[in-house]
C-alpha positions in Angstrom: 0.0 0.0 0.0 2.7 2.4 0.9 3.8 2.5 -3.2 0.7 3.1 -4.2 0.4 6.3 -2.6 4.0 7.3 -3.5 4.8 10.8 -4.7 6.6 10.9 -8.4 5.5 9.5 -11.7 6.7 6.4 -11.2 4.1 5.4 -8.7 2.4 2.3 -10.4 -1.3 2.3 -11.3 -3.0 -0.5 -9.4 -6.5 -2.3 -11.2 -8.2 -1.2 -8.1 -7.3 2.9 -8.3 -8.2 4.9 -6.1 -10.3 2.3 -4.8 -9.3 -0.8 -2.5 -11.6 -3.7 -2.3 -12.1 -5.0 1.6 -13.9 -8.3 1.5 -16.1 -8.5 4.7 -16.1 -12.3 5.4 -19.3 -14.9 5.5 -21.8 -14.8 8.3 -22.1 -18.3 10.5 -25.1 -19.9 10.6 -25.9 -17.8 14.2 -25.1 -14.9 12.4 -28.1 -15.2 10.1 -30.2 -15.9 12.4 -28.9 -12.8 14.2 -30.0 -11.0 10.8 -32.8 -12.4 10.3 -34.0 -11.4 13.9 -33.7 -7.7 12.4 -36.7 -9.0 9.8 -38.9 -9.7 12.5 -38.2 -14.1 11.5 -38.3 -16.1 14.4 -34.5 -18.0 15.4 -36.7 -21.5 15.0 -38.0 -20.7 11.5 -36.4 -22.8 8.5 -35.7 -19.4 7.0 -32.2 -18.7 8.4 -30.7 -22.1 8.0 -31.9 -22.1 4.3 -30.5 -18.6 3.6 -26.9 -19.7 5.2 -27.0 -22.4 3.0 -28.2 -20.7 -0.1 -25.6 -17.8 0.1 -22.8 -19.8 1.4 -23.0 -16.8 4.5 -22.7 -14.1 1.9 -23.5 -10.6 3.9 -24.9 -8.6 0.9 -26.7 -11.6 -0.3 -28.4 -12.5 3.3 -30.0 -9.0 3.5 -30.9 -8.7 0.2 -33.1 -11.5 -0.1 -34.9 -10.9 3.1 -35.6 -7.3 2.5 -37.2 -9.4 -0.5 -38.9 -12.1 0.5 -39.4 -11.4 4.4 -43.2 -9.5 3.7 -44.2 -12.8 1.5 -42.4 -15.9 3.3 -45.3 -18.9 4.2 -43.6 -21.0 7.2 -46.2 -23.7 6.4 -45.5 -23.8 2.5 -42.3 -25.5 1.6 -42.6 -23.9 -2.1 -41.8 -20.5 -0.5 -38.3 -21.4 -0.3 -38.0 -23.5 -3.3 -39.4 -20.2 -5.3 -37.1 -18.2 -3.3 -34.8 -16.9 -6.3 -38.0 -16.2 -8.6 -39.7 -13.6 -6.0 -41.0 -10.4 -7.7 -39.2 -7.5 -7.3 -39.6 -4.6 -8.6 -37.4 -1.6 -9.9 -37.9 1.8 -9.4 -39.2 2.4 -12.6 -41.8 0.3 -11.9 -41.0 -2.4 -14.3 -41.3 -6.0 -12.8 -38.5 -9.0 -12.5 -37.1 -11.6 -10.1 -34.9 -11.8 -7.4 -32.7 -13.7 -9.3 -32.1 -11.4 -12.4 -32.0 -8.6 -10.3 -28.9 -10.5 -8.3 -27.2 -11.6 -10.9 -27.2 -8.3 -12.5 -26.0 -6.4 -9.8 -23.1 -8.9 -9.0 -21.9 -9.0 -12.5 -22.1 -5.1 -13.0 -18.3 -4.8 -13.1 -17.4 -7.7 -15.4 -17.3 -6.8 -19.0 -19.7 -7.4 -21.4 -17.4 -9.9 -23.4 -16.7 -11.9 -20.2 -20.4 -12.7 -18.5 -21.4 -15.2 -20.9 -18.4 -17.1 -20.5 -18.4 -17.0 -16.8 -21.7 -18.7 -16.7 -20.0 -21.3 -18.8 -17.1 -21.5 -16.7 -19.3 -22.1 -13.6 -20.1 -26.0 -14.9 -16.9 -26.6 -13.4 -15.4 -27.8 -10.1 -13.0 -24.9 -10.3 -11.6 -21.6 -12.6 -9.7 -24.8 -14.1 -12.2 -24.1 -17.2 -11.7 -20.4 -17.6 -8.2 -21.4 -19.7 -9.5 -23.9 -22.0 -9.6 -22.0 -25.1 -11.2 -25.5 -26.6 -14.5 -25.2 -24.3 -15.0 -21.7 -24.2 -15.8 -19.0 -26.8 -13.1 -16.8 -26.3 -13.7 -14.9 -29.5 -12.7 -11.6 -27.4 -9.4 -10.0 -27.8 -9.6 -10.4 -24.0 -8.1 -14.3 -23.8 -8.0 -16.3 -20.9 -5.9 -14.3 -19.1 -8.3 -11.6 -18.1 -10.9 -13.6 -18.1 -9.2 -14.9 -14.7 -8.3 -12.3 -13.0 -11.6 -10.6 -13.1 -13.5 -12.7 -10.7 -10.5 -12.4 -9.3 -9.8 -8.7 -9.0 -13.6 -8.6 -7.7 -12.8 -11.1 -4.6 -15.1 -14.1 -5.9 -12.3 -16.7 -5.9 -11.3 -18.4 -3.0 -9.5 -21.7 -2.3 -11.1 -24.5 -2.2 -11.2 -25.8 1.5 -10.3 -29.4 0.2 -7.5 -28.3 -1.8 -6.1 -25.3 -1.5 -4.2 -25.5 -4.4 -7.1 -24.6 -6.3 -8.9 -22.0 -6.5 -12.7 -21.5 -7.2 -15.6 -19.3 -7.6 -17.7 -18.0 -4.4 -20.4 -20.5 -4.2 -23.3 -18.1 -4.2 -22.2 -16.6 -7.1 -21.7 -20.2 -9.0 -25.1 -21.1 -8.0 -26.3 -18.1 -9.4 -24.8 -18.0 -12.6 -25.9 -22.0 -12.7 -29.3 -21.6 -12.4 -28.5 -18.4 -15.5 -26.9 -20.8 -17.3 -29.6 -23.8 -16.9 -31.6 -21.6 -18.6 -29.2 -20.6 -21.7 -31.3 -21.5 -25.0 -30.6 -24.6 -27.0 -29.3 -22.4 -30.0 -26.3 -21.9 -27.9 -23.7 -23.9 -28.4 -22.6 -24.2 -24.9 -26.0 -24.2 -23.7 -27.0 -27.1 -21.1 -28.3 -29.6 -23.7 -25.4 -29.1 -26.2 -23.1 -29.0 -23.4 -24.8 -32.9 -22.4 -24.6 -33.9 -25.6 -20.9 -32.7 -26.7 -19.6 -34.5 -23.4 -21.4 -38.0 -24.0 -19.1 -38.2 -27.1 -16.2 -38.0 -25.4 -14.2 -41.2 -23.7 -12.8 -38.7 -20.8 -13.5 -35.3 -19.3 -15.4 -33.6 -17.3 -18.9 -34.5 -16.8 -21.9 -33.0 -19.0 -23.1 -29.4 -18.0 -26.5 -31.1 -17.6 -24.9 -32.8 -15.0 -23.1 -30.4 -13.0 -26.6 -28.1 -13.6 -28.0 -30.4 -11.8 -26.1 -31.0 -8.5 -25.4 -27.4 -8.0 -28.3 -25.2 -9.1 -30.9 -27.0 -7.0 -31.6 -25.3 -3.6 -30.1 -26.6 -0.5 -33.1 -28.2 1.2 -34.4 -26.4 4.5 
């Protein structure tokens, strides 16, 4: 820190100028509930447990949704939390969408244009592992690989994976967001969740189908 606020023309110009991104940690399960408390949700109800779960203990993500979804949350229907990412919100122009577009907007805001659709591709894998393979992505963009990498990781959402630390991998609420984004990519794609299925079951060896790693991570943790 002390360079970057040297005096001279030599002093280098960070990614982050003038800004310095502080990442404020995940919220324990008794945390939540602590937050929750604020929404008037009882420390018994399923809510909190499912919300640590959802967000991995992701502070902006936490009170998000329950400024969303506190007003409309049915203890005694289960589909309240299944629905959870498709709640109505609206903007304040008035026009209407869902939780889920609304998040995933906001927390790809800073990425590029050239790079979102290829994070959402990226996300079918265990780790970042994917966002070098110039033979699974369409990195069309003068932008490479390269950048494409240190984006997420300029923004603080990679982190090493607790069973290996060697790798590195994307913040799990913002994998199962782009997930459930890219379950929902059109079959004229071609990395889009059918054609992703279909390329892999030609291959000998690899990594699984999209379809299949849609399917383990974009579901929501049960309550």
């Amino acid at each position: 820190m002390e360079t970057d606020w040297a005096d001279g023309p030599d002093r280098p110009e960070t990614r982050w100028s003038p800004w310095y991104l502080l990442e404020l940690g995940t919220l324990s399960s008794a945390d939540v509930v602590d937050v929750a408390a604020t929404h008037e949700v009882h420390p018994t109800s399923r809510l909190p447990r499912f919300l640590s779960r959802l967000t991995d203990g992701h502070p902006g993500a936490v009170r998000e949704i329950l400024s969303a979804i506190t007003g409309q949350y049915q203890p005694a229907d289960p589909n309240t939390l299944r629905e959870t990412l498709y709640t109505k919100v609206f903007s304040p122009d008035g026009s209407e969408s869902t939780l889920l577009t609304e998040m995933c907007e906001n927390l790809l805001q800073n990425f590029s244009t050239a790079s979102r659709p290829e994070l959402l591709t990226a996300s079918a894998a265990a780790d970042v592992e994917m966002l070098f393979r110039k033979e699974i992505l369409d990195l069309r963009s003068p932008m490479g690989e390269g950048p494409l990498f240190m984006q997420p990781a300029d923004q603080l959402w990679l982190r090493a994976d607790p069973d290996d630390p060697s790798r590195h991998v994307l913040h799990p609420w913002l994998r199962r967001l782009l997930l459930r984004k890219l379950a929902s990519r059109t079959d004229d794609r071609p990395l889009s969740w059918q054609r992703g299925a279909a390329t892999s079951t030609r291959r000998t060896a690899g990594p699984p189908p999209l379809a299949t790693t849609i399917s383990r991570w974009a579901t929501l943790p049960r309550w």
